[in-house]
N, C-alpha and C positions, 0 to 999 in steps of 0.2 A: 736299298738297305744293304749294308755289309752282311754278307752270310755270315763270314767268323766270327764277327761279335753278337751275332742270334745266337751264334750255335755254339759259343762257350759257355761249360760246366759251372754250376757253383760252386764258390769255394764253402769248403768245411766249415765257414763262419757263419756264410747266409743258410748254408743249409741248418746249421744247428737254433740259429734265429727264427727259422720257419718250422722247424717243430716244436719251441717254445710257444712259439705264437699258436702251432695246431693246440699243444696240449691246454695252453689256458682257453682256449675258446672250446675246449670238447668238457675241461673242467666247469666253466660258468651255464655251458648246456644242462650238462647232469644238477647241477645245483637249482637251477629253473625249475628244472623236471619233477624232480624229488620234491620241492618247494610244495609246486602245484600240486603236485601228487597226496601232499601233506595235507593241506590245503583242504583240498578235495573230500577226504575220509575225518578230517577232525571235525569240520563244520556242517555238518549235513544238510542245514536251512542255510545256507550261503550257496550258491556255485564257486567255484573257483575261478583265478582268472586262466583262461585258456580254453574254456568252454568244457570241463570237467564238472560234474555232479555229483553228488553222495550215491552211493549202493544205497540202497534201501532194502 
């Protein structure tokens, strides 16, 4: 393997493509989250999916 082509930097382009790509996959997290969370406390005789249950 060439080391100088391992071991060159991202450009400014991919770098900014890879924190688009973090922030929509950290957005569609939290939207799950909150979902099931929702889920969880509206329906109390249901579970949720994700293995969440009503407080009772």
């Amino acid at each position: 393997m060439n080391a100088k082509t391992f071991a060159t930097p991202l450009s400014s382009t991919e770098l900014r493509a890879i924190r688009l790509q973090a922030e929509a996959m950290r957005a569609a997290y939290l939207r799950g989250l909150f979902r099931r969370l929702g889920a969880a406390f509206s329906r109390p005789a249901t579970p949720a999916n994700g293995g969440l249950t009503a407080a009772r």
